[in-house]
C-alpha distance (Angstrom), angle and dihedral (degrees) to the residues before:
residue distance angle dihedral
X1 . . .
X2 3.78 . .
X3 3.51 114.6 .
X4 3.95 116.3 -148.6
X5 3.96 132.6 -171.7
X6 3.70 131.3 -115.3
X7 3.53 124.5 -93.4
X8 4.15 105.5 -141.0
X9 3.78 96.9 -137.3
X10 3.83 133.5 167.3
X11 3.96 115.0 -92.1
X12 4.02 100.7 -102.8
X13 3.99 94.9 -173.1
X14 3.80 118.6 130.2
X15 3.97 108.7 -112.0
X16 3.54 102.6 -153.0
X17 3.92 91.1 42.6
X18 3.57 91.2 56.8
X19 3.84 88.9 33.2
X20 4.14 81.9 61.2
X21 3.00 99.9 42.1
X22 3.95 101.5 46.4
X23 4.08 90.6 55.2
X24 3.71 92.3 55.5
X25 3.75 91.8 46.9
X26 3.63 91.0 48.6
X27 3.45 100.8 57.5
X28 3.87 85.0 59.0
X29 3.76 100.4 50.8
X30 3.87 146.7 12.7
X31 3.20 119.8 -126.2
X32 3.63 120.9 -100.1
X33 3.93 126.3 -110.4
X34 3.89 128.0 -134.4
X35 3.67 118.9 -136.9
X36 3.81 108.2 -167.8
X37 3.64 111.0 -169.9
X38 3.82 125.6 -156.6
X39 3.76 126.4 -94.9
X40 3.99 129.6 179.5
X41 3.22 116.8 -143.7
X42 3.96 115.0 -120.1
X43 3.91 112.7 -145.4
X44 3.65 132.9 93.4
X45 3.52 96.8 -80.9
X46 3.87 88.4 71.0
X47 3.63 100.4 30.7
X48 4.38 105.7 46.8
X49 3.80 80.4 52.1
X50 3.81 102.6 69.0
X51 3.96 91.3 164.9
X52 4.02 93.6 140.4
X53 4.13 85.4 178.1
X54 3.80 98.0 57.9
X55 3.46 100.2 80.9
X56 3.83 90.3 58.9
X57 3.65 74.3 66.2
X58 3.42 116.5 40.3
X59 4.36 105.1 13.2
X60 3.30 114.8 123.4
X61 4.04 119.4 -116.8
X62 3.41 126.6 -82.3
X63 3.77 117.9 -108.4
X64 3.92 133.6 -92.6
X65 3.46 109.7 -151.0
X66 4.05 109.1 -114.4
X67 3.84 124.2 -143.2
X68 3.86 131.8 -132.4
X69 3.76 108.1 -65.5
X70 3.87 118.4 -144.7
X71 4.17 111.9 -118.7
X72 3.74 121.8 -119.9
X73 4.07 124.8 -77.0
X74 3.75 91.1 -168.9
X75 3.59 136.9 50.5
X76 3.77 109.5 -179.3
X77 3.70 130.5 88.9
X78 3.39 100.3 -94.6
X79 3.35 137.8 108.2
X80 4.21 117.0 -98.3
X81 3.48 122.2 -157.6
X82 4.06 115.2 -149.9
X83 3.58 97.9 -25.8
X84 3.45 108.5 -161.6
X85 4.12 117.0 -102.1
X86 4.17 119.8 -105.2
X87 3.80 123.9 168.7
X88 3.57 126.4 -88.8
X89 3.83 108.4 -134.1
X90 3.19 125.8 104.7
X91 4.61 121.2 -145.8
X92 2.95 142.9 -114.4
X93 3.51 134.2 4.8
X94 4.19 93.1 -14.2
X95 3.96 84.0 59.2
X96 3.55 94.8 111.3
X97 3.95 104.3 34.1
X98 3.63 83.4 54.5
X99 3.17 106.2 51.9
X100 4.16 94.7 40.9
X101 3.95 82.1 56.9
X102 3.46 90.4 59.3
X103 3.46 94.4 49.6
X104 3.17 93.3 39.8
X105 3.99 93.3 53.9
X106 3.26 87.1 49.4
X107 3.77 92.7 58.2
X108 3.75 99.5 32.9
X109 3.86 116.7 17.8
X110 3.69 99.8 52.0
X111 3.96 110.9 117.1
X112 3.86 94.4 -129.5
X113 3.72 117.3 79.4
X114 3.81 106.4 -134.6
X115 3.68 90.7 56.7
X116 4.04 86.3 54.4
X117 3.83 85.8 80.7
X118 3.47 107.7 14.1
X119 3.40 109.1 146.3
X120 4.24 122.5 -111.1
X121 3.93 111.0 -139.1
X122 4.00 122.2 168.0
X123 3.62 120.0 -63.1
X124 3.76 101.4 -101.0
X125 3.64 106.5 146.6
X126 3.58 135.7 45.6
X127 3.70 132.0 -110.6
X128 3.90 135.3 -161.6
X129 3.81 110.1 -83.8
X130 3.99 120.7 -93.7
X131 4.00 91.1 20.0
X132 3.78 145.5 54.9
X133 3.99 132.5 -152.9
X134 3.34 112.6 -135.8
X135 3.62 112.1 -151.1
X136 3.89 122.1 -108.7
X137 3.78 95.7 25.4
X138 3.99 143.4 54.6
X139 3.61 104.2 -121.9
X140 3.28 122.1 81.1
X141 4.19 125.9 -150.4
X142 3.68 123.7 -151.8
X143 3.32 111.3 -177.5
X144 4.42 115.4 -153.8
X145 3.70 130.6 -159.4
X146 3.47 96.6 -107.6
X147 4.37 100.5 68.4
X148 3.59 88.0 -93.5
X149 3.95 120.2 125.7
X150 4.04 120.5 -162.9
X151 3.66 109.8 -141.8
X152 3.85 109.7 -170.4
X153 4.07 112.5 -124.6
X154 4.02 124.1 -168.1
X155 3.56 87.7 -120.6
X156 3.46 146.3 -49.5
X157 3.63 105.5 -60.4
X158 3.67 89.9 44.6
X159 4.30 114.8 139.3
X160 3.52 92.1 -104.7
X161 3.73 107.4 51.2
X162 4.03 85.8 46.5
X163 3.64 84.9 54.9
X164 3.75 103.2 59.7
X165 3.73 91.7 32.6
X166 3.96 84.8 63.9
X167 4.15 94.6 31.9
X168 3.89 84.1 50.5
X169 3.99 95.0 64.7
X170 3.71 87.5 57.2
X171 4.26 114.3 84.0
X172 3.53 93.0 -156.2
X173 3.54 106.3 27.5
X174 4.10 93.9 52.9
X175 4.24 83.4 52.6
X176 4.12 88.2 72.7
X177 3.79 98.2 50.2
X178 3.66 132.0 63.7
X179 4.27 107.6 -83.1
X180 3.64 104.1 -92.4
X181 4.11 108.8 -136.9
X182 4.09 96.0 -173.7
X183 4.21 131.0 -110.4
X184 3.74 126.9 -37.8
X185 3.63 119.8 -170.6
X186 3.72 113.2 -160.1
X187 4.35 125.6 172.9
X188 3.85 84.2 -12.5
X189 3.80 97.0 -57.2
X190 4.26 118.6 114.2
X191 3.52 120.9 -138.7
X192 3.85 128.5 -175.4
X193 4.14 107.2 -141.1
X194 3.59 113.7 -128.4
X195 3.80 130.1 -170.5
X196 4.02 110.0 -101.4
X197 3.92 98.3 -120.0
X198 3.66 96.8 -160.6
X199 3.90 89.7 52.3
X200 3.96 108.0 122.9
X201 4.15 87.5 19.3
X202 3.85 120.2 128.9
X203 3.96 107.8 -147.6
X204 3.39 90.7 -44.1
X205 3.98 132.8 -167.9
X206 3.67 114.4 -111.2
X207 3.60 135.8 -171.5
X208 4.05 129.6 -178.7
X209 3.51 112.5 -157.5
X210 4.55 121.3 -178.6
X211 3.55 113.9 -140.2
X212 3.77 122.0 -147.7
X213 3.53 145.1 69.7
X214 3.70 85.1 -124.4
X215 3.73 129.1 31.4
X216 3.71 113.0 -176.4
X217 3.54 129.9 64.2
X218 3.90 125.2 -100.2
X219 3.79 88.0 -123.0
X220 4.01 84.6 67.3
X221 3.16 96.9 57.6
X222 4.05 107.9 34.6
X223 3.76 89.9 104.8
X224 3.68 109.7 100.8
X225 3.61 96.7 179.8
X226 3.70 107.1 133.2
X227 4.35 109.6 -113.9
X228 3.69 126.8 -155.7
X229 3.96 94.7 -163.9
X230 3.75 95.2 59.9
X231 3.97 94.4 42.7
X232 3.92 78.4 57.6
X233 3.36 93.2 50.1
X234 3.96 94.2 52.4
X235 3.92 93.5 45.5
X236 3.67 88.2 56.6
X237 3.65 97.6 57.6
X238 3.89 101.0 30.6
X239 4.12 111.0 8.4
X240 3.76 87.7 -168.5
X241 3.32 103.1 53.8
X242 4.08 99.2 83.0
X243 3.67 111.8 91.8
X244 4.11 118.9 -122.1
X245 3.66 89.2 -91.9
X246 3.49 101.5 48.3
X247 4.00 95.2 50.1
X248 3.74 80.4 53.3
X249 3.85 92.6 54.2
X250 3.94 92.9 30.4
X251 3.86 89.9 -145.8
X252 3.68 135.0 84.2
X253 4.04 133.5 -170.4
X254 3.51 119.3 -102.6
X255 3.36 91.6 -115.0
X256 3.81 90.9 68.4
X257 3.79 87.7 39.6
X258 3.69 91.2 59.7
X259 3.57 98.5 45.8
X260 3.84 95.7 50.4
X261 3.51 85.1 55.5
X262 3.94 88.7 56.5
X263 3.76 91.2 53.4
X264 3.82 92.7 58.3
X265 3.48 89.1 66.2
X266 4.29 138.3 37.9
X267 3.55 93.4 -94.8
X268 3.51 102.6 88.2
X269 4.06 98.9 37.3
X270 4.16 95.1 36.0
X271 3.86 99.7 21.7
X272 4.03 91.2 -117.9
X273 3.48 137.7 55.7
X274 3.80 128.5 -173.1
X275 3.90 116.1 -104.9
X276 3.79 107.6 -166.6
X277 4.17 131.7 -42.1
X278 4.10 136.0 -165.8
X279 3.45 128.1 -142.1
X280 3.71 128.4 -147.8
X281 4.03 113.3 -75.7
X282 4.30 84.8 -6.0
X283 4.10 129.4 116.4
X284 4.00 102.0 -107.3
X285 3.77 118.0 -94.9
X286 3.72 126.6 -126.1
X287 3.29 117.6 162.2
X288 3.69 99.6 88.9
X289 3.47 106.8 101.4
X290 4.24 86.3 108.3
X291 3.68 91.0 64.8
X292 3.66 95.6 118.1
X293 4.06 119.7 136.8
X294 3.87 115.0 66.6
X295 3.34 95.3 -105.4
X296 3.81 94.0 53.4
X297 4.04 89.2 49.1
X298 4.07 86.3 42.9
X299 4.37 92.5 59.6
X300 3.47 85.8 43.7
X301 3.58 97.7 61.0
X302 3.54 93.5 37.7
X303 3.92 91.5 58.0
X304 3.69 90.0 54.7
X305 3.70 105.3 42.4
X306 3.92 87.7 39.2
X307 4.09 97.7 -151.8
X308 4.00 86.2 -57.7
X309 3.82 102.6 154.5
X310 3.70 94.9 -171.8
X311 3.50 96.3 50.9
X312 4.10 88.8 48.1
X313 3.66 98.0 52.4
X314 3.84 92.5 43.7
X315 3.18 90.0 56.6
X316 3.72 107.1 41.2
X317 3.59 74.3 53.7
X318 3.86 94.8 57.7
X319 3.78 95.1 47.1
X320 3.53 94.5 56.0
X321 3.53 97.0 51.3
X322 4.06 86.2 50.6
X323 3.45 92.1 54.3
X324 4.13 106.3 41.1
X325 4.29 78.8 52.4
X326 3.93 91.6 45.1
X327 3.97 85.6 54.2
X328 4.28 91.6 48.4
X329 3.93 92.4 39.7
X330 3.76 116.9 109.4
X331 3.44 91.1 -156.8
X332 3.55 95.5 57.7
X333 3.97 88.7 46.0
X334 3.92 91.1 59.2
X335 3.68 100.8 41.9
X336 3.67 142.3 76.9
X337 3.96 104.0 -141.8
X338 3.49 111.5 -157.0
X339 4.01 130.7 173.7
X340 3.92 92.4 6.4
X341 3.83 120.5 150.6
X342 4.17 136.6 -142.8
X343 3.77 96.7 -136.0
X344 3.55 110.8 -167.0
X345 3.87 134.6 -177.1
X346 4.16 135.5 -178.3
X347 3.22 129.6 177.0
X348 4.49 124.3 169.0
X349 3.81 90.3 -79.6
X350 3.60 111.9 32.2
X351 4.43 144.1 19.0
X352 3.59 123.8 -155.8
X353 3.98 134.0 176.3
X354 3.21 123.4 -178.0
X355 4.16 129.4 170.3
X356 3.52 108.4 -114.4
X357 4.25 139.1 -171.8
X358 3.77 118.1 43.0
X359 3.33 101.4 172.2
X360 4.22 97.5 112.0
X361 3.80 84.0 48.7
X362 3.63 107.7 133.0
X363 4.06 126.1 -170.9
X364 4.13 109.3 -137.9
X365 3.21 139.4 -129.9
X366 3.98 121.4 -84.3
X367 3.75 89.5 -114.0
X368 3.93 94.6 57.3
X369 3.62 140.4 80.1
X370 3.98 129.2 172.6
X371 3.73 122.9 -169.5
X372 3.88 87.4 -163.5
X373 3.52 104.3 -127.5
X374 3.75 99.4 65.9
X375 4.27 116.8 107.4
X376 3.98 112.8 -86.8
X377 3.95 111.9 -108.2
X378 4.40 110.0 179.1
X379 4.07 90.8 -93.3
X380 3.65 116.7 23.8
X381 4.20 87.4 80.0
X382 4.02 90.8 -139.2
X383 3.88 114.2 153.7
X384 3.46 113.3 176.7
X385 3.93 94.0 -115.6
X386 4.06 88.2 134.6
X387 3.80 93.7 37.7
X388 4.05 92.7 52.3
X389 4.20 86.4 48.1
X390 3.50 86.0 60.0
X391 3.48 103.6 49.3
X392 3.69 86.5 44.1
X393 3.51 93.3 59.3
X394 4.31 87.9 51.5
X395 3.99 88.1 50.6
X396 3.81 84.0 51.2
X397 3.82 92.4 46.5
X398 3.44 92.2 47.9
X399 3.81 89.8 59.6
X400 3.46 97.8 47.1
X401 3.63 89.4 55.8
X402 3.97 94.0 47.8
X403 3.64 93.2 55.5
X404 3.65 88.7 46.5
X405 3.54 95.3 63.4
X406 3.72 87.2 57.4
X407 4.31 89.5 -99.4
X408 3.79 117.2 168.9
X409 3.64 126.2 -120.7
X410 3.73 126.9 -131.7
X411 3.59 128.8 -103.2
X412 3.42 125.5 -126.0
């Protein structure tokens, strides 16, 4: 079977059609709700750990159940004031598929990781109309009908909307990130509109993976005043990990807080570390963010390509291409990329990876340059986002090679 990549195209569906369509199709049926249901995953990654105390620290947040969003009225790239509300469904026989991409947007396809896996519960309380809060983190994500997702922005000079204005007037840059579809504003709330990269998928496999050997901002962690909360925080997940002095002063800076937090995972020793993936027909997995010695990171990716040589060499493929254009990009030569993702998706038919979240994306200073793979000193804004492609890539390689050789996968 030959696998082939996606082609990141406009949404050419008819609005009103749809629009038509959806209200007739509503009054027939309710839409259904997703109840994703936790799963641990069961290889060595999880169980040589045994830290019972570092999810307190590093679990993501527990879900708030969203309500029905409304679907788009307007397709161009202007802004639309108070648009008014239509439902969301689509008719007909593509009822269902529709409506399980939305949710499944929702769950998988929105460019923030915590709402990769957030979990989907019944719809029990209300939210404001034409958005939804997803619990754990600011934006919100309302996936439409039409393979458009709504990602809610502070405003319109926000870091991410600059960033796919400027990625946008690059051919080959704007091919590795989601399609960027311009600013809504809806009940006094902005959202940027973002192509839905699971639209067109058939229970797909997905995997989020951060880049980076560093993923917050230096203006996070500037404050050097000493804090007793986060040296707390640190003795409960590692009580050795405080130096002589600070077990003397019982408080640390954040800085130090943030990078111990680094070192539980891949990101600061390979430059990415895996956030969360689904398999086919499976509850998504999240507690991966441990995965940290080569051979961990190797059973991971075996579990979620599952010895699929196709899907491997397309792939390997892909991330190559992202990275030579990452490398020639302008955009990527003038900013300081923190706290993106690799978002990556499969199904039988078709593999896509895209680079996703730009909302820590920072422009620098006229005097500065980063090449991205060089080591992070307070200053010189490097973050590793190059480095961790390229270990990526090895990881990848590595695979490949395994499953070559004829090596069995792990079950889960």
């Amino acid at each position: 079977m030959t696998m082939t990549s996606t082609v990141l195209q406009r949404p050419t569906a008819t609005t009103k059609t749809v629009e038509k369509q959806a209200t007739k199709t509503t009054a027939r049926r309710s839409r259904s709700t997703m109840a994703w249901s936790h799963e641990k995953l069961r290889f060595s990654c999880i169980d040589n750990i045994g830290l019972k105390q570092l999810w307190k620290l590093i679990a993501l947040d527990t879900a708030t159940p969203p309500s029905s969003p409304p679907s788009s009225n307007n397709k161009s790239g202007n802004v639309e004031q108070q648009p008014k509300s239509s439902s969301s469904s689509c008719n007909n026989n593509n009822n269902n598929d529709n409506n399980s991409n939305a949710e499944n947007a929702l769950e998988l396809s929105a460019p923030a990781t915590p709402l990769l896996l957030q979990q989907q519960q019944q719809q029990t309380q209300s939210k404001p109309h034409g958005w939804m809060q997803l619990s754990g983190h600011p934006e919100s994500i309302v996936p439409t009908t039409t393979g458009i997702v709504r990602k809610r922005i502070v405003g319109i000079d926000d870091s991410e909307v600059l960033a796919y204005q400027m990625i946008s007037q690059e051919p080959k840059t704007s091919q590795i990130v989601p399609g960027y579809f311009g600013l809504r504003e809806l009940h006094s709330q902005h959202y940027i509109e973002l192509q839905d990269l699971l639209a067109g998928f058939k229970d797909p496999c997905v995997m989020d993976i951060k880049l980076g050997t560093r993923t917050f901002l230096e203006s996070e962690v500037s404050n050097k005043t000493l804090r007793p909360d986060l040296y707390q925080k640190m003795i409960a997940v590692d009580a050795s990990a405080p130096t002589p002095a600070e077990h003397e002063a019982q408080a640390i800076t954040k800085l130090r807080y943030m990078l111990f937090r680094e070192s539980l995972s891949s990101s600061q020793s390979k430059g990415f570390r895996i956030e969360a993936l689904r398999l086919r027909g499976r509850s998504p997995l999240k507690d991966l963010k441990t995965c940290r010695s080569s051979e961990q990171i190797s059973q991971t990716i075996e579990q979620f390509l599952a010895a699929r040589r196709s899907v491997q060499k397309e792939l390997l493929k892909r991330l190559k291409h992202m990275r030579l254009v990452i490398e020639q990009s302008a955009f990527f030569s003038r900013h300081e990329i923190i706290g993106s993702s690799l978002f990556i998706v499969y199904d039988d038919q078709r593999v896509g990876a895209w680079l996703i979240d730009f909302a820590k994306s920072r422009q620098l200073p006229p005097q500065l340059s980063v090449n991205h793979r060089s080591p992070w000193q307070p200053g010189n804004r490097e973050e590793g986002l190059l480095r961790g492609m390229d270990e990526l890539i090895h990881a990848f390689e590595e695979v490949y090679a395994r499953s070559g050789n004829h090596r069995s996968c792990l079950k889960i």
